[in-house]
Every structure is written in structure tokens, then in C-alpha cells.
C-alpha positions as CSV (number, residue, x, y, z in Angstrom):
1,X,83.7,96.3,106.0
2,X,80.4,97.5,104.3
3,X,80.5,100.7,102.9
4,X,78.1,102.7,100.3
5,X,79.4,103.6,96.8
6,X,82.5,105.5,96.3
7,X,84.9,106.7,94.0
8,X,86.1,104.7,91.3
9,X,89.6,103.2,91.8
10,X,92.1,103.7,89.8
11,X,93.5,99.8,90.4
12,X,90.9,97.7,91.7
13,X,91.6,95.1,94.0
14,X,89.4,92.3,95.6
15,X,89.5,92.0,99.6
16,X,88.9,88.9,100.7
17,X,86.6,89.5,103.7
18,X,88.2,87.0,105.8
19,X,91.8,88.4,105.2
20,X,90.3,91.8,106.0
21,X,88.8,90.7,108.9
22,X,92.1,89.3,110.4
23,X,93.9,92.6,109.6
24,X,95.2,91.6,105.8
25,X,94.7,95.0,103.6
26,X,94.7,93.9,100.1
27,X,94.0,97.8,99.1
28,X,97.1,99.1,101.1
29,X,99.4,96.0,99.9
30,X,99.0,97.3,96.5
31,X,99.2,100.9,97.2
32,X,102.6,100.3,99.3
33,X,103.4,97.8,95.9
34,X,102.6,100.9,93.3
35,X,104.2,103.4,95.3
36,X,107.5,101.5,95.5
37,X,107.7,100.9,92.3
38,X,107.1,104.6,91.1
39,X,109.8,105.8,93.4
40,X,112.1,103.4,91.6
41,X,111.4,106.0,88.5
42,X,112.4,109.2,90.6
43,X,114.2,111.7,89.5
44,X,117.2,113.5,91.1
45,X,115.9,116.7,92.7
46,X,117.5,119.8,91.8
47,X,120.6,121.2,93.9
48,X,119.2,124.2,96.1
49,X,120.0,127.7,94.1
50,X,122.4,130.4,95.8
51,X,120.7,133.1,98.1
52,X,120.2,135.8,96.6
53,X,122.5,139.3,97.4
54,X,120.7,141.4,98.9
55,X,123.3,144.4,99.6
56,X,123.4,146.0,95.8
């Protein structure tokens, strides 16, 4: 629960020690949160290309 200085985050988020304590993850709620909405945005991958002919 105590840890030395890190990288800065890109989305800050206060844990409340008590939550964390019981198992609540404020962090990895609002990663999951982030995440779903940017794969809301996806695009449509490409269709796979034709193999190539080899016998020329």
C-alpha cells in the first residue's frame, strides 16, 4: 500500500486506503473504464490479403 515515487500517471486517481485494503482498486476501475471506452472508437481491421503465388 506504501510505495516510493513512480512514474507520473497519465489519469490520476485517489485510492482510498480502506477500499484498497478490502480489495476495491480505484486504479484498475478506471483503467478497465478507459479501456472500454477506447475500444468503443475501434476500427475495423483490415481483411487478410491473398497468399502470394509462388509457382511463376
Amino acid at each position: 500500500m506504501i510505495e516510493g515515487e513512480g512514474v507520473e500517471p497519465d489519469i490520476k486517481v485517489e485510492n482510498d486506503p480502506y477500499k484498497e485494503f478490502m480489495g476495491e482498486d480505484a486504479q484498475l476501475n478506471k483503467a478497465i473504464e478507459v479501456i472500454l471506452e477506447q475500444l468503443k472508437d475501434r476500427k475495423e481491421l483490415p481483411s487478410i490479403p491473398p497468399p502470394p503465388v509462388k509457382n511463376k
